[in-house]
C-alpha positions as CSV (number, residue, x, y, z in Angstrom):
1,X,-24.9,92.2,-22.0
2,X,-23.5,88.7,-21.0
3,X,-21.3,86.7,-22.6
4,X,-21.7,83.0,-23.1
5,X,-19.9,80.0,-23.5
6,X,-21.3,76.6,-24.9
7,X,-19.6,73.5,-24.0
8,X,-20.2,69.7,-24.4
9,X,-19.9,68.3,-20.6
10,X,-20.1,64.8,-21.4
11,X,-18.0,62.5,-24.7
12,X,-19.9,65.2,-27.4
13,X,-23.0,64.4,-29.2
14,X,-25.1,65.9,-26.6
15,X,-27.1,68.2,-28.8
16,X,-25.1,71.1,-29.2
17,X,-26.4,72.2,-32.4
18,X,-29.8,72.5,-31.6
19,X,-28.9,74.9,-28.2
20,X,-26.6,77.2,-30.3
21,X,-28.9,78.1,-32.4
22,X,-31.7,78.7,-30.2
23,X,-29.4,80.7,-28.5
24,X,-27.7,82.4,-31.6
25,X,-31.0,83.8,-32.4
26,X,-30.4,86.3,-29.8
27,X,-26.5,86.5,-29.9
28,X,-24.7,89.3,-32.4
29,X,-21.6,87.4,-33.0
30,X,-21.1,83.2,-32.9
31,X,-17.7,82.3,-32.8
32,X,-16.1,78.7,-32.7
33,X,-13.5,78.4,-30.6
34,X,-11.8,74.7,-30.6
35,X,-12.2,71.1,-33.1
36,X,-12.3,70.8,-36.5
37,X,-14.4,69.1,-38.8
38,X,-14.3,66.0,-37.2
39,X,-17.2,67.5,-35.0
40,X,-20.7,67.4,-36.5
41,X,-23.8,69.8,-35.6
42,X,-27.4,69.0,-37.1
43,X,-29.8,71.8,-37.0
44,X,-33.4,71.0,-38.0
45,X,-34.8,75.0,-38.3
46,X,-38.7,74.5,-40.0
47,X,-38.5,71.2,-41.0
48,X,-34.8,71.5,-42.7
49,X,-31.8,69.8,-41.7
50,X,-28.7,71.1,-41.9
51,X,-25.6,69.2,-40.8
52,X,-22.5,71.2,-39.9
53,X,-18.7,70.0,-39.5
54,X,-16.8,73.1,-39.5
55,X,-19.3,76.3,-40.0
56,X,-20.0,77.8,-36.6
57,X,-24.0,77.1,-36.0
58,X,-24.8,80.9,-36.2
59,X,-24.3,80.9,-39.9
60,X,-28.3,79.5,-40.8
61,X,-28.8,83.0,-38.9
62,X,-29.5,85.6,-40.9
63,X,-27.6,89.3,-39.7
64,X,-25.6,87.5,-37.5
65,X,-21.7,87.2,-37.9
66,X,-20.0,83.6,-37.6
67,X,-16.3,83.3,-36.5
68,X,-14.1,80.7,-37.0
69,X,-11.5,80.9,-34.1
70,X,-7.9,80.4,-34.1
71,X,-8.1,77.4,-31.9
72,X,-10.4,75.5,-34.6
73,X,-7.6,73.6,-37.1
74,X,-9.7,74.4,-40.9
75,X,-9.6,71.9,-43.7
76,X,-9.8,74.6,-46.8
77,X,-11.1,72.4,-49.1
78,X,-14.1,71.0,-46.8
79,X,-15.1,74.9,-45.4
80,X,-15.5,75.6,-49.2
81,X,-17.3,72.3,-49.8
82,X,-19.7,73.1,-47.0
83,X,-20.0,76.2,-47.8
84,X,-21.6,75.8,-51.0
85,X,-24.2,72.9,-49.6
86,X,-25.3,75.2,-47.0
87,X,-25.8,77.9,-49.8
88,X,-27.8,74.8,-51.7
89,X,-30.3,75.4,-49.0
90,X,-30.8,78.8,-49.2
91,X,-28.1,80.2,-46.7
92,X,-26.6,83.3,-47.4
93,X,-22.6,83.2,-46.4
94,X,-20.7,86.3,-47.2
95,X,-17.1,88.1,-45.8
96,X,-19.3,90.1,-43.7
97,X,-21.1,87.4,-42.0
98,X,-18.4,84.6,-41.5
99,X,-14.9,85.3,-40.4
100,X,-11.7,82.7,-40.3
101,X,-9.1,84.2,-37.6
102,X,-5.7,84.5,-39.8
103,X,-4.0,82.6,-37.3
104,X,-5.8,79.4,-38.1
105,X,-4.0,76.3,-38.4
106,X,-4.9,74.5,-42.0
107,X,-5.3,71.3,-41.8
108,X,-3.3,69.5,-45.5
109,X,-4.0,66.6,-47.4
110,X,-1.0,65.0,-45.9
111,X,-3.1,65.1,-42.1
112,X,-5.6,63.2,-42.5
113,X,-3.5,60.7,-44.9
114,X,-1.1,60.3,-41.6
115,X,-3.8,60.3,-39.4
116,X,-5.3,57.6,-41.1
117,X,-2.1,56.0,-41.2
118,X,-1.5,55.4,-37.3
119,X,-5.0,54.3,-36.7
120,X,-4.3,51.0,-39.3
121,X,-1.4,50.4,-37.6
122,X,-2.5,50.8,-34.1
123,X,-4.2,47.8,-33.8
124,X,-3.5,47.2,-30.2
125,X,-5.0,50.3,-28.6
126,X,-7.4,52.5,-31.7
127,X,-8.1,55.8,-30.3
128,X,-11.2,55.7,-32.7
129,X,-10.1,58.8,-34.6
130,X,-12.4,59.9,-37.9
131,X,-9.0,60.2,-39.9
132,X,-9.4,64.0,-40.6
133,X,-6.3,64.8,-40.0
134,X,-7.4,66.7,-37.0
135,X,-4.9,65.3,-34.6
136,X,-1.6,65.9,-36.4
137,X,-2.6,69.4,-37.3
138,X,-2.4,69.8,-33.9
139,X,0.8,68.5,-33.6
140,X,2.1,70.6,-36.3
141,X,1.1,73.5,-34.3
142,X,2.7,72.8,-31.5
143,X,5.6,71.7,-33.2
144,X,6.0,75.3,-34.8
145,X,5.2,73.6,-38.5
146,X,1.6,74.6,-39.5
147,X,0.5,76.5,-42.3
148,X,-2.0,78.8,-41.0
149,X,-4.7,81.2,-42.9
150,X,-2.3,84.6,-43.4
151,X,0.8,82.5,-45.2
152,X,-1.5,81.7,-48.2
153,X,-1.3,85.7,-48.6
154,X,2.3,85.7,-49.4
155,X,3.7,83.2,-51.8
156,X,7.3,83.3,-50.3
157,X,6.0,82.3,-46.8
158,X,3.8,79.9,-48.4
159,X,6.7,78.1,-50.4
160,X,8.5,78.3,-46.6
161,X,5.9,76.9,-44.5
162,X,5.6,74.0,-47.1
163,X,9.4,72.8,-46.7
164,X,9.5,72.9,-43.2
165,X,6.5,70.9,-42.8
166,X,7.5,68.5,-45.5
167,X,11.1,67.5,-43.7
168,X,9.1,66.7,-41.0
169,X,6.4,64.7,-42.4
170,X,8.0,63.5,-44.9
171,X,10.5,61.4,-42.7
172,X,7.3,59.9,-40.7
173,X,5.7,58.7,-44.3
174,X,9.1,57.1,-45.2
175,X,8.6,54.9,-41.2
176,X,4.7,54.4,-42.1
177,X,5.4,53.4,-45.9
178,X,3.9,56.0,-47.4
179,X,5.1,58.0,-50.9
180,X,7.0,61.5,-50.2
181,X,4.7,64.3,-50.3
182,X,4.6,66.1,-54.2
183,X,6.0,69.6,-53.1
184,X,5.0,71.4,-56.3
185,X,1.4,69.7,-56.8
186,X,0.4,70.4,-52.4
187,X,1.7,74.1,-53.6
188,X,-0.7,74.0,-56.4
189,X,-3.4,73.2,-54.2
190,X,-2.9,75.9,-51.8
191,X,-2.6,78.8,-54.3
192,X,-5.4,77.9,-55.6
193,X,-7.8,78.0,-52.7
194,X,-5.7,81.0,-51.3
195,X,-8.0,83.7,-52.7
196,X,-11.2,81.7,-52.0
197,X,-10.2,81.3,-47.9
198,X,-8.1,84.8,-47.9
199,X,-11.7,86.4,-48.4
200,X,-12.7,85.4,-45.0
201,X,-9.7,86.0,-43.4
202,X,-9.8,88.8,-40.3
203,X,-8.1,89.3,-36.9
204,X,-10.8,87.9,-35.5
205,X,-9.1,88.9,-31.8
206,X,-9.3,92.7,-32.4
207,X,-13.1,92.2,-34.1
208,X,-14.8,90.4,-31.0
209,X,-12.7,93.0,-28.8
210,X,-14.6,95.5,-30.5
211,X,-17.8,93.9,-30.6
212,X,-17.6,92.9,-26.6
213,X,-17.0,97.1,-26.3
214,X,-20.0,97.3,-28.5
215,X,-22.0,95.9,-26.0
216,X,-22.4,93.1,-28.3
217,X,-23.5,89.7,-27.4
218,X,-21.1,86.7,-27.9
219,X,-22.1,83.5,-28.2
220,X,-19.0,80.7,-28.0
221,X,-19.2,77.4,-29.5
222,X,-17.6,74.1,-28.5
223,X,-17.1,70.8,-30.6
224,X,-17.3,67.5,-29.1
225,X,-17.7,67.3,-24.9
226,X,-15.3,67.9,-22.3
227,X,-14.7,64.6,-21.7
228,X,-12.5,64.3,-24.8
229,X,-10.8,67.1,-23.8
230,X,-6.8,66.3,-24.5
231,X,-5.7,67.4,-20.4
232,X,-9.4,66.6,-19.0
233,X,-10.8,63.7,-20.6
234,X,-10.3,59.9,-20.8
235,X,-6.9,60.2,-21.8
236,X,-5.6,58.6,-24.6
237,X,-9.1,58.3,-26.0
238,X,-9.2,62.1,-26.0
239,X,-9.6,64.5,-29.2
240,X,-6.7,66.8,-30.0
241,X,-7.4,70.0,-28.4
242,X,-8.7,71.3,-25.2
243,X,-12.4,71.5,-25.2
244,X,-13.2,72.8,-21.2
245,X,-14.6,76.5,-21.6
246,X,-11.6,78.1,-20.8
247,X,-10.0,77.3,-24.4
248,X,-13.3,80.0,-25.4
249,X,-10.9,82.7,-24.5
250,X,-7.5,81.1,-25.8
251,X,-9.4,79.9,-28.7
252,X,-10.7,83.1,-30.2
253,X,-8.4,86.0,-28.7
254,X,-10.6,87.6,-26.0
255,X,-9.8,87.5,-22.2
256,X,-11.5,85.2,-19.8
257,X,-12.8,88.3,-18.2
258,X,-15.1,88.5,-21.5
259,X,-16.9,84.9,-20.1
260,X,-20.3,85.6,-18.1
261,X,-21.8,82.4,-18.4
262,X,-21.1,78.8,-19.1
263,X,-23.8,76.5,-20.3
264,X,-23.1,72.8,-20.2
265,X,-24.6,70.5,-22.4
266,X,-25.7,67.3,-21.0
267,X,-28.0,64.8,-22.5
268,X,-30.1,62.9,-20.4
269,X,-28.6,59.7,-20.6
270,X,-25.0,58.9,-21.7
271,X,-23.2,58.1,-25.3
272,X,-19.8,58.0,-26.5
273,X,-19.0,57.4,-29.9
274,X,-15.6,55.2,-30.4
275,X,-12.7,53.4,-28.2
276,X,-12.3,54.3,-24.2
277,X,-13.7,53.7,-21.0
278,X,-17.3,54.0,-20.6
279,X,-18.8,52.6,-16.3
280,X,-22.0,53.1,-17.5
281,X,-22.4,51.6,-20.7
282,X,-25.1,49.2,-21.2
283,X,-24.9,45.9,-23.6
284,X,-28.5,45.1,-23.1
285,X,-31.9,46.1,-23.9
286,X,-32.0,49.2,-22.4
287,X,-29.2,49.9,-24.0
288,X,-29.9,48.8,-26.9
289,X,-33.1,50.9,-26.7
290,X,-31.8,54.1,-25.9
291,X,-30.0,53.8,-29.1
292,X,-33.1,53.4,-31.4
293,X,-35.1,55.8,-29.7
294,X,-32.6,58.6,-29.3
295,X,-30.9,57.9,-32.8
296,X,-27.6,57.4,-32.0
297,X,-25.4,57.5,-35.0
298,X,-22.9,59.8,-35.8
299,X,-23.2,63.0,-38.1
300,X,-19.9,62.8,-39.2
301,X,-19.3,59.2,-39.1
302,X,-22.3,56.9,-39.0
303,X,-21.1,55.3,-36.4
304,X,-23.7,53.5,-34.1
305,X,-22.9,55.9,-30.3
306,X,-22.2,52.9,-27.3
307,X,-25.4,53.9,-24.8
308,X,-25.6,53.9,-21.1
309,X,-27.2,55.2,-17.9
310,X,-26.5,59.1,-17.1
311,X,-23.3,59.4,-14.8
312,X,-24.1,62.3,-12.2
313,X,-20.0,61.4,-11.7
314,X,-18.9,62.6,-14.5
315,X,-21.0,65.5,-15.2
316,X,-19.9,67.0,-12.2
317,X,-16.7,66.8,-12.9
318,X,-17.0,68.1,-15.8
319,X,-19.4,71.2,-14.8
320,X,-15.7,71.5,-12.2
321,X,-13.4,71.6,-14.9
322,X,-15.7,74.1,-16.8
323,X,-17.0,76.1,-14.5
324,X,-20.6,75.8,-16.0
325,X,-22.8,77.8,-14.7
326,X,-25.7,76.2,-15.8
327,X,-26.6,73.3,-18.0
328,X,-28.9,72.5,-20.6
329,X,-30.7,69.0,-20.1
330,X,-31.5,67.4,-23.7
331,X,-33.3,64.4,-25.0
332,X,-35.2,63.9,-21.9
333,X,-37.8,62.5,-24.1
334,X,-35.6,59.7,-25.2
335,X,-36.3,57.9,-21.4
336,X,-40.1,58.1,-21.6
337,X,-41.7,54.7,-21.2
338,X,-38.8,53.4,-19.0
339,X,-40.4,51.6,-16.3
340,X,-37.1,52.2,-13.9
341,X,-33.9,54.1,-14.4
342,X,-30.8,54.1,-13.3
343,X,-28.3,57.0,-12.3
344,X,-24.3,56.6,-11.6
345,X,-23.8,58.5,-8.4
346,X,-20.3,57.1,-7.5
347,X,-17.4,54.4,-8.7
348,X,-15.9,51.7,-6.5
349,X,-12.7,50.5,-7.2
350,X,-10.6,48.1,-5.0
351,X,-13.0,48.1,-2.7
352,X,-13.5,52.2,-2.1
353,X,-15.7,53.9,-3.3
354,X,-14.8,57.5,-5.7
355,X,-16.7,60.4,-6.1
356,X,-14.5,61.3,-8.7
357,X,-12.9,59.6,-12.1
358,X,-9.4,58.7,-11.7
359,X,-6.8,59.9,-14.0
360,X,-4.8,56.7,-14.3
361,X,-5.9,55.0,-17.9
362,X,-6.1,51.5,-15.8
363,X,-8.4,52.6,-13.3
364,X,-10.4,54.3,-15.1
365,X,-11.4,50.8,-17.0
366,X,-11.6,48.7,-13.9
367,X,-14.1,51.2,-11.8
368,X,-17.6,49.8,-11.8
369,X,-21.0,52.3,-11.2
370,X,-22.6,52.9,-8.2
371,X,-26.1,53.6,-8.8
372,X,-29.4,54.6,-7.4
373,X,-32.9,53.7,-9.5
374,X,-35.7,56.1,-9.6
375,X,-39.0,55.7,-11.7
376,X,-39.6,56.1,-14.9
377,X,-42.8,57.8,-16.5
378,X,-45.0,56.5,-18.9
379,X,-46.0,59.9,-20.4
380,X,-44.7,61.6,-23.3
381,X,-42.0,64.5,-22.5
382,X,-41.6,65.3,-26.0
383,X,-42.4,68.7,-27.2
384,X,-43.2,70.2,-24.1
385,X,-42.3,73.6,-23.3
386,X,-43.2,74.1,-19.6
387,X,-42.8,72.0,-16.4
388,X,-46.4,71.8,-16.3
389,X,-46.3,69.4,-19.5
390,X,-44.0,67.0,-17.6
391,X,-44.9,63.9,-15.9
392,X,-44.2,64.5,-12.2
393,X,-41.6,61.6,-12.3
394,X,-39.9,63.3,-15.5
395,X,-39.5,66.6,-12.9
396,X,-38.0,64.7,-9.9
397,X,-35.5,62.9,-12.4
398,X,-34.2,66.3,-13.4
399,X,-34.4,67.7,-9.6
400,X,-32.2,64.5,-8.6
401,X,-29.9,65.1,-11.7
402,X,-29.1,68.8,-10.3
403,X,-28.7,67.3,-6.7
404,X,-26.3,65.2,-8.0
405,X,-23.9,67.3,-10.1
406,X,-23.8,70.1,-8.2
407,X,-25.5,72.5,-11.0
408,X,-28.7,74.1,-12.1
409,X,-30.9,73.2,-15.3
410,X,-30.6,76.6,-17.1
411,X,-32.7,74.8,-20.3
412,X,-34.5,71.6,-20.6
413,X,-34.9,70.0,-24.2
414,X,-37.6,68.1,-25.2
415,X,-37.5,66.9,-29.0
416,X,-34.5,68.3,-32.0
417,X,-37.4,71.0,-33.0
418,X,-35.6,74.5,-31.2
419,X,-38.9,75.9,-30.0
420,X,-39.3,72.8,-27.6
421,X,-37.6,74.1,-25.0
422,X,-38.3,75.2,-21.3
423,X,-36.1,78.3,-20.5
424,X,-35.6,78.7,-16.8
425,X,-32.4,81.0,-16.6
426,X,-31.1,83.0,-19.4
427,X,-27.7,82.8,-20.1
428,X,-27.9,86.1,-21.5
429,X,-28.8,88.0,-18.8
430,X,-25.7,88.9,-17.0
């Protein structure tokens, strides 16, 4: 039984959602592995919609367990919130079907009220966070400050965690203006969600050891794309973790000897949502096309995605830093009627010409695309579930697209509906 790892391999928002649960149908366990809630995941399962921040996608899966990895940072109050929406709409969510590692970092009111902080004050250079408090829950665990799942067990620990966070944040709120942090009121807080999140709680490490010896299938889940990632990505207008399949392992307590397969996300155009560089971003009709037709607003903020031309550049970088073994295309359906269109296959800058993004923040916003232009189709792509139901230009677009990143199509995506999809290797077959 293989193993498999889903990751973004572009700036998220690729359609994640939809491919983990077509593939969670036939996983045991679905574990999350990296992110917080700042990442959204909309599922549309028989004509419902379910939108997911922090909830692995597994969990609209009946008999399947969910797992909430120790490299996810969890916002207590907004897992229970979600919980009891998903339950709204008829999901069952139980301690024997979702799991929170007890090493988990909790993200605190005080977070997102510091995250949200900087970014009003940043005015020069936003990094376009959603002011969860994602970023300096991070921090805190590095820093050797977080409160994580297993202190809320013991009230002593609890009370100690809480001071030594509060020196340090405490001091930054007095530099940003803010009101010291009420000690006995955050304490409050916590002891009361303790029993509701302690319920959950598991070493999730020794479980998906045990399930992997099982013969079990594992299915690991991503947030965002791999071009946020916080070493990889367009640094500074990065998320807060690493999001690059190796964090699967680090992320959840299993060895990368566990991995057997890598699918890489990749829809069939390009988006990114907020501040940073972006070569092949379009400000004109087609752009603005792409957009409408492919929906491009946020699930967890609204906020209308910046559209462009697919960049073969990036996505094999990306399928490098990975080591996808395969990706799934979506939204192909998005580019039907497109007379033309137009694929990055390089960068010049200064006068040369890169197969490859630079790392250095200036370069990377001076490098202009290099592309080549294929034709379009004017048939419909959507809903089709075999390369017979695609235009023949729709088939040489995806052939070029694997030329030029150095990867196979494992899946092709058609529409959000999960049965509109044309296998051609299954990650699960090791």
């Amino acid at each position: 039984m293989a193993n498999v790892v889903v990751v973004g391999a572009q700036w998220g928002d690729e359609g994640k959602g939809k491919i983990v649960d077509w593939l969670s149908e036939r996983a045991d366990v679905i574990a999350r592995f990296q992110g917080g809630h700042n990442a959204g995941h909309t599922l549309v399962i028989d004509g419902n919609t379910y939108k997911l921040n922090a909830l692995p996608s597994g969990v609209v899966r009946g008999g399947k367990l969910s797992v909430i990895g120790n490299g996810v940072v969890l916002d207590p109050w907004h897992l229970l919130q979600e919980i009891e929406t998903v339950r709204a709409q008829g999901v069952t969510i139980t301690p024997q079907t979702l799991m929170i590692a007890e090493n988990t970092p909790l993200i605190m009111p005080f977070h997102g009220e510091l995250d949200r902080a900087r970014e009003a004050q940043n005015s020069m250079a936003k990094i376009g966070t959603t002011g969860r408090g994602i970023g300096p829950c991070y921090e805190d665990k590095v820093g050797r400050r977080v409160i994580r799942v297993a202190d809320l067990a013991d009230d002593a620990t609890l009370e100690l965690r809480v001071d030594r966070a509060l020196v340090h944040h405490n001091a930054l709120r007095s530099g940003l203006g803010l009101d010291p942090i009420d000690r006995d009121a955050l304490l409050a807080r916590l002891r009361e969600v303790a029993p509701a999140i302690l319920e959950y709680a598991a070493p999730v490490w020794k479980v998906l050891n045990e399930k992997r010896k099982a013969g079990k299938r594992i299915l690991f889940e991503g947030a965002q794309g791999a071009l946020l990632d916080i070493d990889f990505g367009t640094y500074p207008f990065v998320t807060s973790s690493n999001v690059i399949a190796g964090q699967a392992a680090t992320g959840t307590g299993i060895g990368p000897g566990a991995i057997n397969f890598v699918l890489g996300i990749v829809k069939a155009y390009t988006t990114r949502v907020g501040e940073g560089p972006f070569p092949t971003e379009l400000h004109d009709d087609d752009g603005q096309r792409l957009g409408e037709r492919g929906r491009e607003f946020g699930t967890v903020t609204g906020r209308k995605r910046r559209c462009g031309w697919f960049d073969a550049v990036l996505v094999r970088q990306t399928c490098a830093t990975s080591g996808v073994s395969g990706i799934a295309l979506t939204k192909l359906d998005v580019l039907d009627g497109f007379e033309t269109l137009r694929i990055c296959t390089g960068y010049e800058l200064d006068g040369e010409v890169l197969d490859y993004l630079p790392t250095a923040a200036d370069q990377q916003a001076r490098v202009t695309p290099v592309y080549e232009t294929m034709p379009g189709w004017s048939d419909s792509t959507a809903g089709a579930r075999s390369w017979n139901d695609l235009p023949a230009e729709a088939v040489k677009y995806v052939r070029r697209i694997e030329e030029l990143i150095q990867c196979p199509v494992a899946m092709l995506s058609t529409s959000p509906e999960r049965e509109d999809t044309i296998l051609v290797t299954d990650p699960f077959v090791d």
